[in-house]
Backbone as JSON Lines, residues from 0, in Angstrom:
{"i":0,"aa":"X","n":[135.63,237.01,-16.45],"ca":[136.89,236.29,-16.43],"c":[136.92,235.22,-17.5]}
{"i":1,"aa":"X","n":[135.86,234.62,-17.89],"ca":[135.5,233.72,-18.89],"c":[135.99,234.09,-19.9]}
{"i":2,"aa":"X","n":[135.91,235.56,-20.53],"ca":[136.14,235.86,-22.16],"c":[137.53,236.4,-21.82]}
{"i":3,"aa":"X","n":[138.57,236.08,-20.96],"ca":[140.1,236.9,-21.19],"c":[140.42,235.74,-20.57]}
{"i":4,"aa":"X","n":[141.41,235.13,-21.9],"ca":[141.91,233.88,-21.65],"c":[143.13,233.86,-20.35]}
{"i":5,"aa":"X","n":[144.02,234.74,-20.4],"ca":[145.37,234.75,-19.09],"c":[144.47,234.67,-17.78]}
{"i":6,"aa":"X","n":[143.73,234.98,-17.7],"ca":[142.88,235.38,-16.5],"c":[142.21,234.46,-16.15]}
{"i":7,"aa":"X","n":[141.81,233.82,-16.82],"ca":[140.68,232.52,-16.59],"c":[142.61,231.44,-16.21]}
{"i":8,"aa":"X","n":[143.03,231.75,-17.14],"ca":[144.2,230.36,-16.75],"c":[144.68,230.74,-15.22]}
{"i":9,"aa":"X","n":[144.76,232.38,-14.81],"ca":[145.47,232.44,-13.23],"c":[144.32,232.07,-12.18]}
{"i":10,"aa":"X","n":[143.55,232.36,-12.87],"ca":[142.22,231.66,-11.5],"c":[142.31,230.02,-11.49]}
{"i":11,"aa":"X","n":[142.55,229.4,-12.47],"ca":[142.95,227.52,-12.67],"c":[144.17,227.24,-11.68]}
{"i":12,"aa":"X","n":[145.32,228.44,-12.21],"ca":[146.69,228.13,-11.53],"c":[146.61,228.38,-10.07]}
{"i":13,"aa":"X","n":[146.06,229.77,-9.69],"ca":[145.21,229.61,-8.35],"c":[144.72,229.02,-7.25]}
{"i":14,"aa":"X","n":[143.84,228.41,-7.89],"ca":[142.92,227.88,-7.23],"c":[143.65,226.0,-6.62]}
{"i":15,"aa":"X","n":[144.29,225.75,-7.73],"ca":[144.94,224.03,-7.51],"c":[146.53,224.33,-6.82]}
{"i":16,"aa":"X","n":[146.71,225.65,-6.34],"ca":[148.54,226.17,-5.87],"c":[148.15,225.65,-4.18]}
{"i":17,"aa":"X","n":[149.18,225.27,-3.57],"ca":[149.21,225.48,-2.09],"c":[148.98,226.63,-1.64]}
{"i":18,"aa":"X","n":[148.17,226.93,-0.8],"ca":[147.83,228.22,0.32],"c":[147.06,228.83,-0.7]}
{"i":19,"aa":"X","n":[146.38,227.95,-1.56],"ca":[145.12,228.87,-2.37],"c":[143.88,229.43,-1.79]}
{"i":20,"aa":"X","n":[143.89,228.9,-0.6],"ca":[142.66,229.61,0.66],"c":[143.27,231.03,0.61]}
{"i":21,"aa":"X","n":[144.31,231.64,0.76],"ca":[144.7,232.85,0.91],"c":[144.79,233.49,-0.28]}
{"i":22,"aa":"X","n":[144.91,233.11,-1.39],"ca":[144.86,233.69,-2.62],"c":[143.24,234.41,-3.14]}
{"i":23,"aa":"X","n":[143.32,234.91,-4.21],"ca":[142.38,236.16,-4.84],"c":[142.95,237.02,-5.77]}
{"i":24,"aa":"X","n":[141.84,236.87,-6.3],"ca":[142.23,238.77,-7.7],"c":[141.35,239.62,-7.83]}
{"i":25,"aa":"X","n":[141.57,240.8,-7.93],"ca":[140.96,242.03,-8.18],"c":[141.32,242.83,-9.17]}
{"i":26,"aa":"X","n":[140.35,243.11,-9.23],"ca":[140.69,244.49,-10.87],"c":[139.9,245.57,-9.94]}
{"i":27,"aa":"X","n":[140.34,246.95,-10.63],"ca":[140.54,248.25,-10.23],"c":[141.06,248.83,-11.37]}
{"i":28,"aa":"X","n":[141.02,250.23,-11.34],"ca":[141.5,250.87,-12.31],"c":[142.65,252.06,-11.73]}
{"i":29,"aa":"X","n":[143.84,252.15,-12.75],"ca":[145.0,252.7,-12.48],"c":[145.35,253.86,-13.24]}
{"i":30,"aa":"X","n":[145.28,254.85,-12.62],"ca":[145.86,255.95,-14.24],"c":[144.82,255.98,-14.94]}
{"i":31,"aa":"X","n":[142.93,255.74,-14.93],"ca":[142.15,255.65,-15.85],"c":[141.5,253.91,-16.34]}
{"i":32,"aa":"X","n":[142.41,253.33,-16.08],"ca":[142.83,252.04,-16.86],"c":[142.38,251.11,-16.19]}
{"i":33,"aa":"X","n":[141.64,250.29,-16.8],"ca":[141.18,248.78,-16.1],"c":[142.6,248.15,-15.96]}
{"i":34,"aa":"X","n":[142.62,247.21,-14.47],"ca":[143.47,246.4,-14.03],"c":[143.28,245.35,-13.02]}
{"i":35,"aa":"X","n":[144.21,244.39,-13.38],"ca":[143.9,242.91,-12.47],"c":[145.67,243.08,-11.81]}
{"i":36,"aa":"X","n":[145.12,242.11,-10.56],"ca":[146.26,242.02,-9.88],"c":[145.64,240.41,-8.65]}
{"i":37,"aa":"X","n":[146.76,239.6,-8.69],"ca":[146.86,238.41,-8.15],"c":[146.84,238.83,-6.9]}
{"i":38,"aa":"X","n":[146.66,238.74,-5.39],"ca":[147.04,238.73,-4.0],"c":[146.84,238.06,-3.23]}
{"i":39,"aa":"X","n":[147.69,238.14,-1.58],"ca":[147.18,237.28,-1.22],"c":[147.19,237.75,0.16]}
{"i":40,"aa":"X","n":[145.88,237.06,1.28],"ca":[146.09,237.18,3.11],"c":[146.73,236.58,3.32]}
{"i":41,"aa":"X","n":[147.74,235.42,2.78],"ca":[148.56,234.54,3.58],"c":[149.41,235.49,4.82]}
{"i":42,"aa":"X","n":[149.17,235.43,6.04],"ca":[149.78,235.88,7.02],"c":[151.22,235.96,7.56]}
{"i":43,"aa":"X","n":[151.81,234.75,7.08],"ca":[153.09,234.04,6.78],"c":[153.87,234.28,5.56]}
{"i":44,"aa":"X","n":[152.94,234.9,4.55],"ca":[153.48,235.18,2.98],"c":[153.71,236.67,2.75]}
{"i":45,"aa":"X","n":[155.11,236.39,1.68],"ca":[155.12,238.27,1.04],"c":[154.89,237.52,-0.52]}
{"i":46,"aa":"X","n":[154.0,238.88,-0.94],"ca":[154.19,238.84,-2.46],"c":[154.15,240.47,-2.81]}
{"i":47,"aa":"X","n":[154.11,239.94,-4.17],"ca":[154.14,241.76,-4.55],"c":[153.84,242.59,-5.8]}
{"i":48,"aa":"X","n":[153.04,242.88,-5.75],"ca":[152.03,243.72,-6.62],"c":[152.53,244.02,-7.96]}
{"i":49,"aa":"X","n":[151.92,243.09,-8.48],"ca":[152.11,243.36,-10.19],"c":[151.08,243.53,-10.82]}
{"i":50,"aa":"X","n":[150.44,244.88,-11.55],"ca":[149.2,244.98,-11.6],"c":[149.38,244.32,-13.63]}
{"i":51,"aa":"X","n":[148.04,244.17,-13.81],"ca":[147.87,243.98,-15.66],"c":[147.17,244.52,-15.91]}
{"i":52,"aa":"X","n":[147.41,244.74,-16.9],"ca":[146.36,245.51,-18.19],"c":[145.49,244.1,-19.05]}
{"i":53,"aa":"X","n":[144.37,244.51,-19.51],"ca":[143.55,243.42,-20.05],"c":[144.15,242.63,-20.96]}
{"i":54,"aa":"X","n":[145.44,243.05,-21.47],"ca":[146.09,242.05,-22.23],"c":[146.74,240.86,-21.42]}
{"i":55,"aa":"X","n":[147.15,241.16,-20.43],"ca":[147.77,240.09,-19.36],"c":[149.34,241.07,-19.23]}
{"i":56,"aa":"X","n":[149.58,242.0,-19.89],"ca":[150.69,242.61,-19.73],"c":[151.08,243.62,-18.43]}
{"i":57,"aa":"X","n":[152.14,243.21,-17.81],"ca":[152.87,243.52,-16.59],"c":[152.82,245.36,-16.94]}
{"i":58,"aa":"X","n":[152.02,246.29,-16.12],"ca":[152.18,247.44,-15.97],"c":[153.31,248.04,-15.35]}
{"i":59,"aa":"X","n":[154.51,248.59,-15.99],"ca":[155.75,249.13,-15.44],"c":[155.61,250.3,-14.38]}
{"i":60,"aa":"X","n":[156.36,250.24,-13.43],"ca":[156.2,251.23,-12.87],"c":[156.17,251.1,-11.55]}
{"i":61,"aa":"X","n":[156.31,252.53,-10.4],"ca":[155.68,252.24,-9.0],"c":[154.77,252.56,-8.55]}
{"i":62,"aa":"X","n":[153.88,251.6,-7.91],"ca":[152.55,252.29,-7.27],"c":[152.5,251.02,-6.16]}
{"i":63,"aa":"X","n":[151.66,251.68,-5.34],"ca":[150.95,250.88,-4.31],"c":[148.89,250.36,-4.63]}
{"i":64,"aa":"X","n":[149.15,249.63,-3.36],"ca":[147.79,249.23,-3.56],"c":[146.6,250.8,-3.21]}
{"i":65,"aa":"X","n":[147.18,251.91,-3.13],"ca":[146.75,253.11,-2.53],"c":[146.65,253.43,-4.06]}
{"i":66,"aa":"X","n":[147.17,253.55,-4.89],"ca":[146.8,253.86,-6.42],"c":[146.15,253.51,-7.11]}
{"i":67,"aa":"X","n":[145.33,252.27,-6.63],"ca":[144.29,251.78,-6.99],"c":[142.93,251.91,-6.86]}
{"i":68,"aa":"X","n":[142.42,252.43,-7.55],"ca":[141.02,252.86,-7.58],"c":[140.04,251.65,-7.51]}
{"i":69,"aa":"X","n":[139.04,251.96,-6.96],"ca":[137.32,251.21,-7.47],"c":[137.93,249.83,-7.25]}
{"i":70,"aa":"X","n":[138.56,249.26,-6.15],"ca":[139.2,247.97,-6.52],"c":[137.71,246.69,-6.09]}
{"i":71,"aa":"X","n":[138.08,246.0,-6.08],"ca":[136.86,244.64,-6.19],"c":[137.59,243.21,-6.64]}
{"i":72,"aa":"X","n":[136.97,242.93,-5.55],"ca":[137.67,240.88,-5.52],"c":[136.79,240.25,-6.62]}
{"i":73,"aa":"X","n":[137.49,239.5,-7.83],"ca":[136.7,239.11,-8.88],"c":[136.45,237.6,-9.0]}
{"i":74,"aa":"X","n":[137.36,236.88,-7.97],"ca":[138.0,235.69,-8.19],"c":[138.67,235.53,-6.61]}
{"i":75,"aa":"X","n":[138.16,234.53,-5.28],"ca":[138.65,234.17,-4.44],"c":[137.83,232.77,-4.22]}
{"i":76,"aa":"X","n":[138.91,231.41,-4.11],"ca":[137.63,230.14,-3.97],"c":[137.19,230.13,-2.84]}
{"i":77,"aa":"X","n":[136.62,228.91,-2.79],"ca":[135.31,228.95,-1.77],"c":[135.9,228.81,0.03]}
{"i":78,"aa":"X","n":[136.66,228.32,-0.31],"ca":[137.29,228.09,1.02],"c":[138.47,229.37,1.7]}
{"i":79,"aa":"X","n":[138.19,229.95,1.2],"ca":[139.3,231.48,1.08],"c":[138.97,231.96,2.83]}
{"i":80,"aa":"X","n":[140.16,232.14,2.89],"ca":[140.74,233.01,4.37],"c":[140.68,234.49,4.55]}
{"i":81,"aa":"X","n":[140.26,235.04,3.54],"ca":[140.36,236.59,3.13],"c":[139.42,236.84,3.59]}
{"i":82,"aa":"X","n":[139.54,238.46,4.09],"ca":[138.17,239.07,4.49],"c":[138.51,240.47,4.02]}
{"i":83,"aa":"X","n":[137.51,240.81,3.02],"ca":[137.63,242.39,2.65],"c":[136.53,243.01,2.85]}
């Protein structure tokens, strides 16, 4: 996460947001393709799946979290509510 600058900045923006206990990111691969995607357990919260490509660019299209391959939490802080 260190050497891809957008990525290191959403783990900063993250981590200091309200209900950042419920927040996390994972990369997985889509179609072949390495990918990151923001989420969250907030129980009370909707969000909604915008996956990236290593550039930080928004992957068009529809898929679910079921299209996601090999996925893995890369980035959840210490105090996180998540359980995977």
């Amino acid at each position: 996460m260190e050497d891809i600058a957008w990525l290191k900045q959403l783990v900063e923006d993250s981590a200091t947001e309200s209900l950042s206990e419920y927040a996390y990111i994972k990369q997985g691969k889509y179609k072949g393709e390495q990918v990151f995607y923001w989420g969250s357990c907030c129980p009370n919260c909707n969000w909604a799946l915008v996956l990236r490509d290593c550039s930080g660019n928004a992957i068009e299209g529809e898929y679910t979290l079921d299209d996601i391959e090999d996925q893995k939490v890369i980035w959840q802080p210490e105090n996180s509510l998540c359980s995977f």
